[in-house]
N, C-alpha and C positions, 0 to 999 in steps of 0.2 A: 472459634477462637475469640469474637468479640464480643458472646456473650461472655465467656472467660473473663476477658478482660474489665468489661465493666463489672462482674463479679466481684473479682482483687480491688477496682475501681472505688466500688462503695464500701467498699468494708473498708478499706483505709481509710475513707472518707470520713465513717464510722468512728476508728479510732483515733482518726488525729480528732473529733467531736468530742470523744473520752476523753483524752487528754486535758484539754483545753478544761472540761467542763468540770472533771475532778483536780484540777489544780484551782478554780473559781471557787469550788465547794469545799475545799483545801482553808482554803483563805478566810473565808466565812467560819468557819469553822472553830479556825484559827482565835477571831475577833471575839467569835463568842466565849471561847475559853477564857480570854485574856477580861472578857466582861465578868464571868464567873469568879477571877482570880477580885479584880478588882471590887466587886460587891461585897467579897471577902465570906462568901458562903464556907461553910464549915464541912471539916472532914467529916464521914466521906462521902455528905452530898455533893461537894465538888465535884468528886468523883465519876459519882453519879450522874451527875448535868454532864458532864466533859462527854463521859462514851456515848448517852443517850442522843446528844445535840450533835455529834461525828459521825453516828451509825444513821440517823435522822436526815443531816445536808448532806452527806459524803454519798449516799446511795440514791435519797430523794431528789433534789434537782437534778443532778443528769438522767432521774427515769422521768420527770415531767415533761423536760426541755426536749429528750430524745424521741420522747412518745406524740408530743406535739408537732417538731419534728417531718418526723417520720411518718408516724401513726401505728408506728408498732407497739404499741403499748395495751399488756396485756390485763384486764383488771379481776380481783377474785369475782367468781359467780357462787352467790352462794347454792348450793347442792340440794336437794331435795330428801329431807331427811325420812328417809324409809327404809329398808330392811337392807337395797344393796349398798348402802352411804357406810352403813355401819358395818358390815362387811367389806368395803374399798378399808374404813379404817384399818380393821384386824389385818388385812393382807399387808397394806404398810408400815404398822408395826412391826409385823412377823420378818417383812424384808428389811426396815432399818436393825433388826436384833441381827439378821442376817449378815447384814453390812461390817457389823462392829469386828468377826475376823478379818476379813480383806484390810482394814481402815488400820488396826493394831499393828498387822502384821505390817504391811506398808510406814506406817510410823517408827519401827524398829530398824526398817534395811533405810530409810531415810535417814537417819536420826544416826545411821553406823557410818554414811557417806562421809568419806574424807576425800580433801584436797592435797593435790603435790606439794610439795615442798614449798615452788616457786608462788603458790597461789594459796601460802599458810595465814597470809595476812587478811585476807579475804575471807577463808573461815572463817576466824578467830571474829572478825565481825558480825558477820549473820550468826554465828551461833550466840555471840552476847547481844545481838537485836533481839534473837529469839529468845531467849531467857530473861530478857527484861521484858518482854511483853507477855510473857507464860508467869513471872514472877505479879507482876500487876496484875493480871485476873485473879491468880492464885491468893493473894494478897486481899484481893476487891470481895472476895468470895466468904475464905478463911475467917476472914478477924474482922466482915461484920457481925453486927447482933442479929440473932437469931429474928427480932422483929421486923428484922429488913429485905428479910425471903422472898417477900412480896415486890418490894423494889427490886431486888437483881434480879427474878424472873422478866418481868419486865425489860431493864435493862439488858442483859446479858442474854436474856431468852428471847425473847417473841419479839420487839425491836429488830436485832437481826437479824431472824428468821420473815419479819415479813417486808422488811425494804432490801435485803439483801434479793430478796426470792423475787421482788416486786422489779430487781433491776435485772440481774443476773439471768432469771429466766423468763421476766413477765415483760422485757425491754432487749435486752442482747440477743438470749436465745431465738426470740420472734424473729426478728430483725436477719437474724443471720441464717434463720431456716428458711424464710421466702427469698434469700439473697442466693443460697447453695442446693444443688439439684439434690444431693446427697444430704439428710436430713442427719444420719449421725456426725457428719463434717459441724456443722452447726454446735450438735451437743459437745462435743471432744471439745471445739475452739471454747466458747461457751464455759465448761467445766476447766479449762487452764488459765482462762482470765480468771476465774470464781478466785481461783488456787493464790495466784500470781498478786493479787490483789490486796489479800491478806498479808503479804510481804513478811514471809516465814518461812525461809530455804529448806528447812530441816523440818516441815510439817507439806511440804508440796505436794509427794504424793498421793500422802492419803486424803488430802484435799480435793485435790482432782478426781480420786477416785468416787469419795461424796457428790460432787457436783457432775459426775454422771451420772449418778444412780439418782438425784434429784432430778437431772435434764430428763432423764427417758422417763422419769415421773412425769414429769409435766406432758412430754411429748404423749404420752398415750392418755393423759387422761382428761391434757389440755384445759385444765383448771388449776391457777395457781394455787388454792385451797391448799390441795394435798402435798405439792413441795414445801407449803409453810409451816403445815405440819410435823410431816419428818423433820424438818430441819428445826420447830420450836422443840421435838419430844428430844433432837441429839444434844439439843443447849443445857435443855432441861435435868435432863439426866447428871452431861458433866458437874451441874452445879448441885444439884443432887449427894453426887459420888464425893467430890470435891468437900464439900460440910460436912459429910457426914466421914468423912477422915480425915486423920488427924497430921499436920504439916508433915511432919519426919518419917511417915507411912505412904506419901502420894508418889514417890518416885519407884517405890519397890510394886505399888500397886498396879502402874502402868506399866513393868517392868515384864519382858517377853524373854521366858528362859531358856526354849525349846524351839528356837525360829522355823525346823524343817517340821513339828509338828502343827503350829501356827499356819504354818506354808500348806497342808492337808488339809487342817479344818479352813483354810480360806479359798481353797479349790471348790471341797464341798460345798461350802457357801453359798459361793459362785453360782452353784451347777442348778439346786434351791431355789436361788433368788432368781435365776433365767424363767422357771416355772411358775413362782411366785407373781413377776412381772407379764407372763401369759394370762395367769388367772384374771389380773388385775385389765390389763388388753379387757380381757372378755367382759367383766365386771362394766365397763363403759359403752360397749355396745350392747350391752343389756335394756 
């Protein structure tokens, strides 16, 4: 019971640590924008500066602070490029292509979640948070110039794909698998802060359900590397899918018409990517 307790003990220690350190990196954040406004940079590098310098301190300082810290702070190694490197890629390809049923599917029965009567007001909120921040990437994406592909991969890609991954599972996840006997406790927590974080009611599930198919990435292969990946090829893609259609075309694109057959191929998936994730097991003790 008292290792229990000091369990629960440091993990809130933990979090009230988050708090504190994403409300500091909040703020910083904040100033830098307000410096960006002020130097009077032009649409839409503004822009550009704003998400890149947010996804940068918002993730970066609490993985530095927490890793120093603590010393859970996980860093990439780079991998030894030989025949099975390139084979771990193809496997996580094949399982993030995997992913995108469960992820759609989950997007739809989230995205149909209503609230009672009494709690309409509360909707009506998260859902226009969410549509103004699905509206601004859409926006950020859309109706730049084509010679700016390179800057929103960047930004909108690999950016968050490697400080998100660098906090999320290369600083939290650590932290909370040496803290919990039970290593998926770790992942699950892990993958609902991932979700929770993003502050997007109506994308939660299928969030959570990415950030444990990234955590059990990490966990078996224990090299941030390959969660950076998955997570820069799912950005990439969006943005990808995103430019390459056309505004008044992007809602019927994501649009799921057939939920209970959605609801099969994401079983399938499932059952796939369990195997996929053994192969890959093996692939690291190779």
């Amino acid at each position: 019971m008292c290792h229990r307790d000091q369990e629960i003990h440091s993990s809130l220690a933990l979090m009230g640590w988050l708090l504190v350190l994403f409300f500091l990196a909040a703020i910083v954040a904040s100033g830098v924008a307000m410096l960006i406004s002020w130097i009077g940079v032009p649409n839409p590098w503004d822009n550009y500066l704003r998400l890149a310098s947010q996804t940068v301190l918002i993730f970066g300082i609490p993985s530095l602070v927490l890793g120093t810290i603590y010393g859970y702070n996980e860093i990439i190694r780079a991998p030894k490029i030989d025949t099975t490197f390139w084979k771990m890629l193809l496997w996580i390809l094949v399982a993030w292509l995997l992913s995108l049923f469960p992820v759609q599917t989950l997007w739809e029965i989230n995205r149909s979640v209503s609230f009672p009567d009494s709690l309409a007001g509360i909707e009506s909120t998260l859902r226009r948070v969410q549509e103004e921040n699905e509206q601004f990437v859409l926006n950020l994406i859309c109706n730049s110039h084509l010679g700016h592909l390179w800057i929103l991969i960047i930004v909108v890609a690999l950016l968050p794909a490697v400080f998100e991954e660098w906090f999320f599972r290369g600083c939290l996840q650590v932290f909370l698998t040496k803290k919990f006997e039970k290593k998926w406790t770790a992942i699950v927590i892990t993958a609902g802060v991932f979700s929770v974080f993003h502050g997007e009611f109506f994308s939660l599930m299928p969030r959570i359900f990415l950030g444990l198919v990234l955590g059990y990435l990490y966990f078996y292969t224990q090299n941030l590397l390959y969660p950076i990946i998955m997570h820069f090829v799912n950005n990439l893609a969006s943005i990808v899918i995103l430019k390459a259609t056309k505004p008044e075309n992007i809602e019927e694109l994501f649009k799921v018409s057939d939920i209970g057959f959605w609801m099969i191929l994401s079983i399938v998936g499932l059952g796939i990517m369990l195997a996929v994730f053994k192969r890959i097991k093996a692939l690291c003790s190779e």
